[in-house]
C-alpha positions as CSV (number, residue, x, y, z in Angstrom):
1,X,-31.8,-93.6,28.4
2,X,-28.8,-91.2,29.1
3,X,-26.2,-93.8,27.7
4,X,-28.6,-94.0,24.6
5,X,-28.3,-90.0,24.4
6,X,-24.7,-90.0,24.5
7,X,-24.9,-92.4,21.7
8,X,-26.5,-90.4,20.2
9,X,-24.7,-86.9,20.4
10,X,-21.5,-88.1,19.6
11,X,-23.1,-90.0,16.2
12,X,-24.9,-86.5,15.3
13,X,-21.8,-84.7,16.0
14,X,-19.7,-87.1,14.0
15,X,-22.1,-87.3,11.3
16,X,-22.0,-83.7,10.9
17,X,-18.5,-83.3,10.2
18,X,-18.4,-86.7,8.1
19,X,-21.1,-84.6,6.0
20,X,-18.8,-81.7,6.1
21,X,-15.7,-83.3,5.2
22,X,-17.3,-85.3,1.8
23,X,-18.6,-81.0,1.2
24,X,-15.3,-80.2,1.1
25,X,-13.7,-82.8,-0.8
26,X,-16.9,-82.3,-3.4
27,X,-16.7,-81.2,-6.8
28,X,-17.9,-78.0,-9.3
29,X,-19.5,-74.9,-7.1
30,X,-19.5,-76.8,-3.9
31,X,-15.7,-77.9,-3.9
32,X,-15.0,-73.6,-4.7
33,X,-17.8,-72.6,-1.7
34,X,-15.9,-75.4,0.5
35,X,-12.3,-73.8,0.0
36,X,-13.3,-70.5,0.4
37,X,-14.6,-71.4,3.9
38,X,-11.5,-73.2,4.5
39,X,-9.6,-70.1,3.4
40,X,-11.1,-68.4,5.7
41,X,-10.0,-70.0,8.9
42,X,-6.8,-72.6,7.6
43,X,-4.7,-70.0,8.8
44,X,-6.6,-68.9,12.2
45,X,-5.1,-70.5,14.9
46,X,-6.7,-73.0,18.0
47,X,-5.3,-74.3,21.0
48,X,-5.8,-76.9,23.5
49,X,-5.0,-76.0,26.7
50,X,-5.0,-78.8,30.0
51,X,-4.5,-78.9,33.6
52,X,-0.9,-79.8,33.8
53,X,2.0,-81.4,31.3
54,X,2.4,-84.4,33.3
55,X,-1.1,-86.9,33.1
56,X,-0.7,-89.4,30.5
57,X,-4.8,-88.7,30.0
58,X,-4.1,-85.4,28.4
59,X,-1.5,-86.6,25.7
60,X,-4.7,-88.9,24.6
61,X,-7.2,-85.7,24.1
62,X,-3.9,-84.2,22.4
63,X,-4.2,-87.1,20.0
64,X,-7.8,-86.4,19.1
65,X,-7.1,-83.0,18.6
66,X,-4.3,-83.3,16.2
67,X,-5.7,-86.1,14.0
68,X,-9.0,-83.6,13.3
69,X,-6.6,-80.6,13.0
70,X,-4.1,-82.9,10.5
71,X,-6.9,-84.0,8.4
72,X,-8.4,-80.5,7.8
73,X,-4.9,-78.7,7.5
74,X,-5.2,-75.9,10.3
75,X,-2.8,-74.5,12.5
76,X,-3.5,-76.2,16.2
77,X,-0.6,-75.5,19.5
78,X,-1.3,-77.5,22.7
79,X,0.3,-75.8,25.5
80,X,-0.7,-76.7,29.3
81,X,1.0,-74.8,32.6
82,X,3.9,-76.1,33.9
83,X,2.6,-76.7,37.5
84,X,-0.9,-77.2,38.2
85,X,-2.5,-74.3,39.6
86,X,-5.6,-72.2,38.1
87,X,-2.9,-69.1,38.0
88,X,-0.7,-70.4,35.8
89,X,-3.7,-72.0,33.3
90,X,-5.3,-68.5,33.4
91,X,-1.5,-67.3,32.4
92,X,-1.1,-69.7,29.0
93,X,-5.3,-68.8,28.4
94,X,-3.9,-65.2,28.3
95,X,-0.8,-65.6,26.2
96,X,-2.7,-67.9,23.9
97,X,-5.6,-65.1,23.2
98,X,-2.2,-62.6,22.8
99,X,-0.7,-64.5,20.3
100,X,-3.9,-64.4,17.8
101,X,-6.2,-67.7,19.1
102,X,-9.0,-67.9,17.6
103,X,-10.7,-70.4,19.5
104,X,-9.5,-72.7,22.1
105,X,-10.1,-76.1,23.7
106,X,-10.0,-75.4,27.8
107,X,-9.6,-78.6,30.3
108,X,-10.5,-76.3,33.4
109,X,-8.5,-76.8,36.4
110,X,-10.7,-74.4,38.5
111,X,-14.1,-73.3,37.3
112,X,-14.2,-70.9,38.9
113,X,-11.1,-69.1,39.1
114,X,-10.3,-69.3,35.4
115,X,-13.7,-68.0,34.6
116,X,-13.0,-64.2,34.3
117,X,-9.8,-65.3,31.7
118,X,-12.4,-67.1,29.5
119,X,-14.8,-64.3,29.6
120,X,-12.2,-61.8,28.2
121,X,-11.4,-64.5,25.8
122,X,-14.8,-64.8,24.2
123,X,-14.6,-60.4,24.6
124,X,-12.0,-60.6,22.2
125,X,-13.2,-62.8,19.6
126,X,-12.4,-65.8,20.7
127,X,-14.3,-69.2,20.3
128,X,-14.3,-71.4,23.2
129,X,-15.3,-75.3,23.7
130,X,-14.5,-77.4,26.9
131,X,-12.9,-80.8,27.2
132,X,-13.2,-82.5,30.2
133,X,-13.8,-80.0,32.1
134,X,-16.0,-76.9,32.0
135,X,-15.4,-73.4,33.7
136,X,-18.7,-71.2,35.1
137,X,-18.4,-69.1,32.0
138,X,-20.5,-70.5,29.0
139,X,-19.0,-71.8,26.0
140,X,-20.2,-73.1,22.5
141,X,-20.2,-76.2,24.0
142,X,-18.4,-79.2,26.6
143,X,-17.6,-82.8,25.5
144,X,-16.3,-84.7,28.8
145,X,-17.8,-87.4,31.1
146,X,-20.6,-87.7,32.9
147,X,-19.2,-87.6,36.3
148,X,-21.9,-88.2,38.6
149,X,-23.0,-90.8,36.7
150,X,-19.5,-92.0,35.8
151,X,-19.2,-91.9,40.0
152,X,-22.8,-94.0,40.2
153,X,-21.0,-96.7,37.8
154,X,-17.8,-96.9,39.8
155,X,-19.7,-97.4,43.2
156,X,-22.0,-100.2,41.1
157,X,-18.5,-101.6,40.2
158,X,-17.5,-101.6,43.9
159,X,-20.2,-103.4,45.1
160,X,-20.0,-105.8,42.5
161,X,-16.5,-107.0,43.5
162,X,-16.7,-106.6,46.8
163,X,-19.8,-109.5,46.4
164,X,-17.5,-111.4,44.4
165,X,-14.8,-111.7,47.3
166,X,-18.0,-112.6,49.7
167,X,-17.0,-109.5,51.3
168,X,-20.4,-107.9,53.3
169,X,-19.4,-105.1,55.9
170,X,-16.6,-103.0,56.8
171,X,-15.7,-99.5,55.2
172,X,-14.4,-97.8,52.0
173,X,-12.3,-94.9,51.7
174,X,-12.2,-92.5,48.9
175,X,-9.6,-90.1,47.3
176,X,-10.5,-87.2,45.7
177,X,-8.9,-83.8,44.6
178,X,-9.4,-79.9,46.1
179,X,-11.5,-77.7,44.1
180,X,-11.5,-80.5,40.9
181,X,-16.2,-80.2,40.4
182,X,-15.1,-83.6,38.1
183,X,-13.9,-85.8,40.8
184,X,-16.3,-84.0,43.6
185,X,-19.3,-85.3,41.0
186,X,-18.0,-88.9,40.7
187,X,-17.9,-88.6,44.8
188,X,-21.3,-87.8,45.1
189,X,-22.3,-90.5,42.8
190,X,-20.3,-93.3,44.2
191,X,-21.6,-91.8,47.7
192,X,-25.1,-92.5,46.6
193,X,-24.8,-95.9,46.0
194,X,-22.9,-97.0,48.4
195,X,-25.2,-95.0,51.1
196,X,-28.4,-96.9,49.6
197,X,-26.8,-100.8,49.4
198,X,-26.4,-99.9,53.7
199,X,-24.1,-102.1,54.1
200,X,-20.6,-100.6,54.1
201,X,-19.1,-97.5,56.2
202,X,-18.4,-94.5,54.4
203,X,-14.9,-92.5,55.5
204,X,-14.6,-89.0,54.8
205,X,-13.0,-88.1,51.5
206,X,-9.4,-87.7,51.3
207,X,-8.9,-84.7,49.5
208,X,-5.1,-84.5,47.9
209,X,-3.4,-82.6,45.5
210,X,-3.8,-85.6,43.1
211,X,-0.6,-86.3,42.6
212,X,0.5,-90.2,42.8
213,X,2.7,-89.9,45.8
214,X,0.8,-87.7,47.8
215,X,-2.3,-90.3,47.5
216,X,0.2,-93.3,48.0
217,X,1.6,-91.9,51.2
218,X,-2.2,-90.8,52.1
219,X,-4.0,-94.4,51.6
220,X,-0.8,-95.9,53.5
221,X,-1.9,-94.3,56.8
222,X,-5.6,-94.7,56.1
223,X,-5.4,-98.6,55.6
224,X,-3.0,-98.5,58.7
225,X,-5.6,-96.4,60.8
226,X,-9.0,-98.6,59.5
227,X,-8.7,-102.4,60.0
228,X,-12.0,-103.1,58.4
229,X,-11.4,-101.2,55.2
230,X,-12.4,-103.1,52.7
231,X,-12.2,-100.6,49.3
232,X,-10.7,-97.7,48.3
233,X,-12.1,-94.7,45.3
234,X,-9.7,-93.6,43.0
235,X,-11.5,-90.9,41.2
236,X,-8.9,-89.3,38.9
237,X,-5.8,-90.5,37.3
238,X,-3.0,-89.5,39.7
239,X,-5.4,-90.3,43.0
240,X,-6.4,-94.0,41.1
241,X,-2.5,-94.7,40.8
242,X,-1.4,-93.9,44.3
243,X,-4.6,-95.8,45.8
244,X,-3.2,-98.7,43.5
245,X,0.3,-98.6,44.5
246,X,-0.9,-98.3,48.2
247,X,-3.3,-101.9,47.8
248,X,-0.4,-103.2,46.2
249,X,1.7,-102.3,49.2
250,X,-0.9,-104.1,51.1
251,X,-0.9,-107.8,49.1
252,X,-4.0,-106.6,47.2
253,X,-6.2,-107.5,50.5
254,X,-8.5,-104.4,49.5
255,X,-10.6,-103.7,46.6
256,X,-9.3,-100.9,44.7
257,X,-11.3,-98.9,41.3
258,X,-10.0,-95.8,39.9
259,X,-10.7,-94.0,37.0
260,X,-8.4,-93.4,33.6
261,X,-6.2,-95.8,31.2
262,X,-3.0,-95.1,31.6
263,X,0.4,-97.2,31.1
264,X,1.0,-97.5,35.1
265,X,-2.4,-98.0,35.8
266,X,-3.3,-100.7,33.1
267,X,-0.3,-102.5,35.2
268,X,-1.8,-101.9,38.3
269,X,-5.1,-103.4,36.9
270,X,-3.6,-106.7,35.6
271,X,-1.4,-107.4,39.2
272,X,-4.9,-107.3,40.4
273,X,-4.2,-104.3,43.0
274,X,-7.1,-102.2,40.7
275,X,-9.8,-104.5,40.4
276,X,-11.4,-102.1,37.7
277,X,-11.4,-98.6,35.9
278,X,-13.6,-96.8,35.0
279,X,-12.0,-95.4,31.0
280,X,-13.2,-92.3,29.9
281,X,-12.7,-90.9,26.8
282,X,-10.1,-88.4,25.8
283,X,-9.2,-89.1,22.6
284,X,-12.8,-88.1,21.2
285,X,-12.7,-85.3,23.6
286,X,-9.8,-84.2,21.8
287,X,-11.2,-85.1,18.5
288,X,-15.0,-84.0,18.5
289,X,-13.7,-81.1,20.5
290,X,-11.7,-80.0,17.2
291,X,-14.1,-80.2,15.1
292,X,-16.4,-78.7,17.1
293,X,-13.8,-75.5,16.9
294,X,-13.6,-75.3,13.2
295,X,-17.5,-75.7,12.6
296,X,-17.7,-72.3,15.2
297,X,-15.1,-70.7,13.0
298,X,-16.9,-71.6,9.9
299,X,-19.8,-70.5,11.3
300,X,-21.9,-73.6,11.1
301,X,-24.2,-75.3,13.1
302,X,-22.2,-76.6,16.3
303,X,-25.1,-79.0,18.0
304,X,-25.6,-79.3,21.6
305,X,-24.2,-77.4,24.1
306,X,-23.1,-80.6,26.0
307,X,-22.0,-83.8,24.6
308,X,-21.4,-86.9,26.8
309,X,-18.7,-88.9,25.6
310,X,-19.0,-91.6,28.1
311,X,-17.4,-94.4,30.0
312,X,-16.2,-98.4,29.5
313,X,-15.3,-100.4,32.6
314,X,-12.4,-102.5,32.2
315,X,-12.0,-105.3,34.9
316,X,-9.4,-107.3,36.4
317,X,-10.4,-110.6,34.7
């Protein structure tokens, strides 16, 4: 029933502007009360603002963002901090309200730490809609994943291949990243079902910075240290591609599944050292999330509060 909700959220949501768009492009009194709304806020500006400049993930919820800002004509900047660090995000969320923002798309790095920088924002004005990620402060509403049961999925997944290698004990590592509520969700969930199949050892999660390397050099020492591990977590886009590179190290003896599409991961998939991914879904992220931010500066109706924009598996075939 949740997947059929988040069917259904996006479809309202895209509905919604689809009926807004074919207002706007109408004809007589409704075409003139159309672009006098769009006058209004053509010249406001929004921003997206991510984690970090370096994940492939965030150039796709970029994409979204500037087909729906393209289409409507409005003035959109995506800006992200140069290092990842909730210091430097709550820097560009600053200098972004500064320079006239008018509403903004936030990927929070830290929830909580970026929190009092989005309250100010909405102080002054300013519309706010998460991506991804949510802070603690409330916004006019999130579009990201499911993580828990994203996490629930990805542990199914696990157990699934694991069957299909004839594989029935030994233990499975996961890699996760500090302070990220996203990956600590899909955690949980993968922890749950792995805890109630009973078969498999749990290790304690690896918490890294997320970065590629790092997890690489991590899941090295952890394959080296368990002889009976049998499958390693993944659960963000850096973490997924070190885990990968570490299995493929290894001669693909251990079942890997991570999470995002990305160029070097879709690789690692294919040699068979990711058996699956779990692919969310930036690019409507990006997209809904825009459109989302004009309705609130139009002053329309702006739905739920949380939309679920899902995952598809992708397996090594």
């Amino acid at each position: 029933m949740k997947r059929k909700k988040t069917i259904i959220d996006i479809l309202v949501i895209t509905f919604a502007f689809l009926l807004f768009t074919i207002w706007y492009r109408g004809n007589g009194n409704e075409e003139n009360a159309a672009h006098t709304a769009m006058s209004l806020i053509k010249y406001q500006k929004i921003y997206l603002i991510t984690t970090n400049e370096e994940y492939q993930y965030w150039d796709y919820v970029n994409q979204g963002a500037t087909d729906m800002a393209t289409s409507v004509g409005i003035d959109y900047t995506s800006v992200a901090p140069t290092g990842r660090t909730a210091a430097k995000q709550v820097e560009v969320i600053n200098k972004a309200v500064d320079d006239g923002a008018r509403a903004i798309l936030i990927a929070a790095d830290d929830p909580k730490r970026i929190s009092s920088a989005v309250e100010d924002a909405k102080a002054r004005g300013v519309k706010i809609i998460y991506v991804d990620a949510p802070a603690n402060e409330e916004a006019i509403t999130t579009l990201a994943t499911d993580n828990f049961d994203a996490g629930i999925i990805a542990g199914q997944t696990m157990l699934s291949e694991l069957e299909k290698q004839g594989i029935q004990k030994g233990s499975i590592g996961i890699f996760s990243v500090a302070s990220k509520q996203n990956t600590q969700l899909r955690d949980a969930g993968f922890r749950k079902v792995i805890m109630e199949d009973n078969r498999f050892a749990l290790l304690d999660t690896i918490l890294t910075n997320g970065e590629p390397e790092a997890t690489k050099e991590a899941a090295n020492r952890l394959i080296s240290e368990n002889k009976d591990l049998v499958g390693l977590l993944g659960s963000n886009e850096g973490t997924s591609e070190g885990v990968g590179n570490a299995i493929k190290a290894d001669n693909n003896r251990i079942i890997g599944i991570g999470f995002d599409k990305t160029d070097e991961i879709m690789k690692l998939l294919k040699s068979g050292s990711l058996k699956a991914i779990m692919v969310q879904n930036p690019y409507t992220m990006g997209y809904l999330g825009m459109a989302e931010a004009i309705a609130a500066l139009m002053g329309k109706d702006t739905g739920p509060s949380y939309i679920n924009t899902g995952i598809t598996i992708l397996q090594n075939e």
